[in-house]
N, C-alpha and C positions, 0 to 999 in steps of 0.2 A: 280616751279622747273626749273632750268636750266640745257641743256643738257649738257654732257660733256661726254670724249671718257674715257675709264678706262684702262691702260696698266698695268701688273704684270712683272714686270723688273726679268730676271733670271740671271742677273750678270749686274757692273758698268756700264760694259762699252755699255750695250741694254739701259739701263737708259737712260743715255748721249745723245743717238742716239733719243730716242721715246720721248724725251727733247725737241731736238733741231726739230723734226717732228712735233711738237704739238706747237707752238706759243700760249706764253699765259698759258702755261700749269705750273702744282705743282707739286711737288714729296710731295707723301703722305708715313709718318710713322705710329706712335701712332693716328694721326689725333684730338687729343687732340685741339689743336687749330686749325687744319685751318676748321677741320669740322665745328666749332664753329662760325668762320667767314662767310663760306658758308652760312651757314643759316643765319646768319643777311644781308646776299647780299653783305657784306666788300669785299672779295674775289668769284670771277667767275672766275674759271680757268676752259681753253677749253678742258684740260685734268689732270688726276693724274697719276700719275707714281706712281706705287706700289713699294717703295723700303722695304716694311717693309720683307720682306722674302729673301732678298741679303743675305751673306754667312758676312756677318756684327755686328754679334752677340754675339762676344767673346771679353773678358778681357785678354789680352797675355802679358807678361812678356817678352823684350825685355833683348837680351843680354849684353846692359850697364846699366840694373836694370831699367831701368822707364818702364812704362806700354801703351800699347797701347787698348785703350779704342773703339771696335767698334761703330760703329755710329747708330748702328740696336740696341745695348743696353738695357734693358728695366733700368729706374730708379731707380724700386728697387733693381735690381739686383745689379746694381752699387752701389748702397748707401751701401747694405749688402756686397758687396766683401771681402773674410779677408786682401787682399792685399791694396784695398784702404783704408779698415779700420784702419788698424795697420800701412799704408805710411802716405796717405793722409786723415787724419782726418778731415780736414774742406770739403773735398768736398764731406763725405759721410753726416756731417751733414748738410749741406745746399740742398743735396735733402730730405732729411727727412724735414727738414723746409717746402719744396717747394709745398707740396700737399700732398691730402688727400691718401691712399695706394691703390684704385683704380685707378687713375690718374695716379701714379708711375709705377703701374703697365703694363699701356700701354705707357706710353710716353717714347720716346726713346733721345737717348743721340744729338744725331743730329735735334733731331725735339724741345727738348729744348733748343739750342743754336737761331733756328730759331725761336720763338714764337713773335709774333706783340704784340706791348705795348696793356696796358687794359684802355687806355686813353677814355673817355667815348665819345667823339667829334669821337674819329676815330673810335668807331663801330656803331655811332647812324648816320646813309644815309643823315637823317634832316640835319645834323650840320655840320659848315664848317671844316673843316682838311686838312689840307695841306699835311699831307701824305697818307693821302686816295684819296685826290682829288686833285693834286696842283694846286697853285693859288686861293684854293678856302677860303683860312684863316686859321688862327687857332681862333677857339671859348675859347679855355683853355687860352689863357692868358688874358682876362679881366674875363673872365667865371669862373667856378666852375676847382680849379688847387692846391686843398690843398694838391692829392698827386704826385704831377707834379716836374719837375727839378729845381734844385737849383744850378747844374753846367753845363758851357758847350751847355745850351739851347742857340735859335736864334730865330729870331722876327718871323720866320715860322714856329718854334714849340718848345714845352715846356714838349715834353711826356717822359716817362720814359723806361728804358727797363726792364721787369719784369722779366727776369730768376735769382734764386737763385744761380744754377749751375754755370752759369757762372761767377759769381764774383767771388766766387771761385778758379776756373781754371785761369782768371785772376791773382789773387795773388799767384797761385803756377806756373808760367811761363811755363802752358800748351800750348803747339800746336794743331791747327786743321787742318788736310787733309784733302784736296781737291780733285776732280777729274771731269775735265771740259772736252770736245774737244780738247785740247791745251796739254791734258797728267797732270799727280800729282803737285798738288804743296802745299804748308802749309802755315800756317797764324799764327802770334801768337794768343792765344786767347784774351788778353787783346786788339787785336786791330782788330778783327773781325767785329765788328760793331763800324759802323760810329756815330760823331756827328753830329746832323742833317744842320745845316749850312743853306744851299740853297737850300739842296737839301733834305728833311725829308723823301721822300717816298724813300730811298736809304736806307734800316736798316744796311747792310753790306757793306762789299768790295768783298762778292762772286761775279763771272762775270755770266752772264745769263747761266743758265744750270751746272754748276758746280754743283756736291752735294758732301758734306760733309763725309767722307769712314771712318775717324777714329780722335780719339783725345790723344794727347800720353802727361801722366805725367812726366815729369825729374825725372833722378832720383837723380838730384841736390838738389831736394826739398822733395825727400824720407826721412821717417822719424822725419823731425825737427815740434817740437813743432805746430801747427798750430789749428785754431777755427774761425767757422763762428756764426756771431748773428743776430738776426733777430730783430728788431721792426716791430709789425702792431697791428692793432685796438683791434687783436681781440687775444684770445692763440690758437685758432683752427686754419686751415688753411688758409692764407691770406695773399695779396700781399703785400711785405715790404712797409714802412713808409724811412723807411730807413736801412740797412744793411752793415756789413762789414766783409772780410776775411781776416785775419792776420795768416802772417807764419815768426815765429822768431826765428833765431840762436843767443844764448848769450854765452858768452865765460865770465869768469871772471868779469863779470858784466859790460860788453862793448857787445853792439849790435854789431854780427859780420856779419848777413846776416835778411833782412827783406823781405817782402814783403804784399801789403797794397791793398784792393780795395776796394771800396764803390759800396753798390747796392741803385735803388731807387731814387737817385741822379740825374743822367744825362741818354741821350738817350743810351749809353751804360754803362758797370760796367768799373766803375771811376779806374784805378791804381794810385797810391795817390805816384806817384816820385818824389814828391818835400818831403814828409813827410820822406819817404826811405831814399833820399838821407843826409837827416838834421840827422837821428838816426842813422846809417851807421857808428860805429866807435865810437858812442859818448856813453851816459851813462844810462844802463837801466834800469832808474826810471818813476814813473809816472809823475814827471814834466817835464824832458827831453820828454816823448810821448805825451806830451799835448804841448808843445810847437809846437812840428812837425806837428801836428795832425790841431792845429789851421794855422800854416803856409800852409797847403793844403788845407785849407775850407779858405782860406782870400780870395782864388777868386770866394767864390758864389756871387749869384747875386739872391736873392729870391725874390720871388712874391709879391703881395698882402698878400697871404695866407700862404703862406709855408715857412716862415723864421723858425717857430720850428724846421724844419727838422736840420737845421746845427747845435745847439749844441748836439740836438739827439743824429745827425752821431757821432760828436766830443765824447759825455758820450762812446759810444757804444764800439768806438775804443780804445779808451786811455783804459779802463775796459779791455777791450780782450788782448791788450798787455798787461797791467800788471798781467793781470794772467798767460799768455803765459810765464813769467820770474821766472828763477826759485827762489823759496825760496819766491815768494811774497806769501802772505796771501790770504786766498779764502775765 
């Protein structure tokens, strides 16, 4: 057992403070994952911040229609919302994909943006990792990588980012707020986490002690057509193979508004802007989205093991939009 201090945060801004008092320290939510880590010795933090009981816990409906999603959240709650069910369809099915309804039921909307890959090298102490230990290798690229990246990876690591959620909010150009030392600031979600580069033990671009207050829908993306799909081994619950969220506006049978992410893929959820930008305007058939679909997958670079994954992704995608169109065939 390792000792550690325990703080119960009564607003953001004691967080922040009992954050930046504690070197080394976690903010603890659902604790879904880092408890998990704790106990394999991955993570030893010198303290937790209790955020789970902040005034962070409500779904609110902003005055230009989009939603602001507290970051206290619980899963399922969000998953069931009528508002995000009946706006944003793909992100209440991609938490229902994401875990079992015990898990949902504690894991909060900000503690699933944060979850550490399920790379088996980064939770096994033995094995080298370069984002658990830098410099000390990555074991998965000669090693055992069949559900490892196929975009986007670098010679220090090849792991994947597991949230369902967020690929999701990815392709419905959600925002996540912030709250550091330095005062509010927002991130998109699609570029909240980093690709691992040089730097793999960097999951984000939060700065130290910032947490996470809220995640607001558009309400740009209110409403239009949208669906998330899952591939994994198994039909219970289980981490993608590969995954995609698609949200499409067709007007007259001309894509008038897309938006594309890949989960599974790379150290974050992939937004696929080269495939956007190729359908954006053009014609909305399933050869035009397999065109585009293949023109964003022309920059994998797979493994030993994990070449499957890219026509995967490619079936999964091209399927989701042509169902998303209307008048196709189901």
């Amino acid at each position: 057992m390792k000792p550690f201090a325990y703080v119960r945060a009564a607003d953001v801004d004691e967080a922040t403070r009992a954050f930046a008092a504690h070197p080394g320290a976690r903010y603890l939510g659902g604790g879904t994952n880092l408890v998990d880590l704790m106990k394999l010795g991955v993570e030893q933090p010198s303290a937790l911040i209790d955020v789970s009981r902040l005034p962070l816990d409500a779904v609110e409906e902003l005055d230009d229609g989009s939603l602001r999603v507290g970051a206290a959240v619980r899963n399922s709650d969000l998953a069931a919302h009528p508002l995000v069910r009946d706006r944003y369809p793909a992100l209440s099915q991609a938490l229902l994909a994401g875990a079992s309804g015990q898990l949902r039921n504690a894991a909060t909307t900000g503690g699933n943006l944060l979850q550490r890959t399920r790379c088996p090298y980064f939770q096994d102490l033995s094995k080298p990792c370069n984002k658990r230990a830098p410099g000390s290798g990555c074991g998965a690229r000669e090693g055992v990588h069949r559900d490892h990246a196929v975009l986007g990876h670098s010679e220090h690591c090849v792991a994947t980012h597991p949230s369902d959620m967020a690929v999701a909010l990815a392709a419905l150009d959600a925002r996540v707020e912030l709250h550091g030392e330095r005062g509010p600031r927002d991130v998109p979600a699609a570029a909240l986490h980093r690709l691992p580069g040089d730097h793999p033990e960097q999951d984000t671009v939060i700065r130290p002690g910032e947490l996470i207050t809220s995640v607001v829908l558009p309400a740009a993306r209110a409403g239009l057509p949208s669906a998330y799909r899952k591939a994994r081994d198994r039909a219970s619950y289980a981490f993608a193979l590969a995954s995609v969220a698609v949200v499409l506006r067709v007007r007259e049978g001309t894509v008038a508004d897309v938006g594309i992410a890949f989960g599974a893929l790379a150290h974050r959820p992939w937004r696929a802007e080269r495939a956007e930008e190729a359908l954006r305007g053009g014609p909305a058939t399933p050869a035009a989205f397999a065109r585009a679909v293949d023109l964003e997958l022309a920059a994998a670079r797979p493994l030993r093991d994990n070449a499957y994954k890219v026509p995967l992704a490619r079936n999964i995608a091209v399927d989701v939009l042509t169902r998303l169109t209307p008048g196709a065939a189901t």
